[in-house]
N, C-alpha and C positions, 0 to 999 in steps of 0.2 A: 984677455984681462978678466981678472972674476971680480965680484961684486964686494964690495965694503963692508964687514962681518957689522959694522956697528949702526949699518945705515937704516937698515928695516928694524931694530927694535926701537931706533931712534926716532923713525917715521910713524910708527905703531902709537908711540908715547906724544909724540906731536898732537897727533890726531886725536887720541881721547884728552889730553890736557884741553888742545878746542872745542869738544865736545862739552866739555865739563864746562869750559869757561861764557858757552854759548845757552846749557842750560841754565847758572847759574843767572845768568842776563837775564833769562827769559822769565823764569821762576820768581827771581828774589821781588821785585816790585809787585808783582800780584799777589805773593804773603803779605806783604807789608802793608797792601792796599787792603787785603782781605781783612785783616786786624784794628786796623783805621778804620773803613766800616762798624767794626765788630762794636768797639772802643765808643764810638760815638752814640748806637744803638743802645746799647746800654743807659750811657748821658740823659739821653733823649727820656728811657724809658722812667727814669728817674724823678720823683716831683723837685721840687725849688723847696721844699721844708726836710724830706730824704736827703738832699745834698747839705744842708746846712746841717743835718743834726750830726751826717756822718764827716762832715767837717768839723764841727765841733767835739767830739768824740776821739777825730786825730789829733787835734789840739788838744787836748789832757793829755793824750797818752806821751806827747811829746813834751809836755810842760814837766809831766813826772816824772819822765827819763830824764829831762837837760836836770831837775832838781836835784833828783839822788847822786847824779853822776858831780852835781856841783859840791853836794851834802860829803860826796866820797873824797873829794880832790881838797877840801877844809876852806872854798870859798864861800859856802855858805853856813855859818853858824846857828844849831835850829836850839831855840830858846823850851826849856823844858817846862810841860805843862804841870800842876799841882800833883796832878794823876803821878806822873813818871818822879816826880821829888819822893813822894810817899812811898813807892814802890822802891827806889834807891834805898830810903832809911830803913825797909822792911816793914811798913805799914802795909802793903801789898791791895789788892783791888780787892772789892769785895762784890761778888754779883749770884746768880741764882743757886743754889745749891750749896752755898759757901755760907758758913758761920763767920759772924762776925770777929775779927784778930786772926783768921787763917789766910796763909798767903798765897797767892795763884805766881807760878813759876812757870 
């Protein structure tokens, strides 16, 4: 009787899938853990006034994002200031370098 053409590349492929599946066990938690470490070290190194300013700092930039995107979508109506009326009728701004009646575009 001869051997099974399909059994050894089947058995070859067994073996390294287990292999794989056995470092991937062994590995994955100690990155994870190593990262957790990493993550917290940081935290640590950080004062209580550093995390509050760089909290506050995500908070703007989130506030500025949901606004525009609210300003884009027409749920929020932005009420124009004297400056942007003048500049509409062609009164235009007037600031350093700039004679007075000339308009900045």
């Amino acid at each position: 009787m001869g051997a099974i053409s399909w059994a050894v590349p089947v058995g070859v492929f067994a073996a390294l899938a287990i292999v794989c599946f056995v470092f991937v066990w062994w590995w994955f938690p100690r990155a994870w853990n190593r990262g957790n470490k990493k993550d917290v070290e940081v935290l640590h190194e950080m004062s209580s006034e550093d995390r509050e300013a760089q909290r506050r700092k995500n908070r703007e930039i989130i506030e500025r994002f949901t606004r525009a995107r609210a300003i884009e979508r027409g749920e929020i109506v932005v009420e124009e200031t004297p400056e942007v009326e003048r500049e509409r009728e062609g009164g235009g701004k007037v600031g350093a370098g700039v004679r007075e009646g000339e308009v900045l575009r």
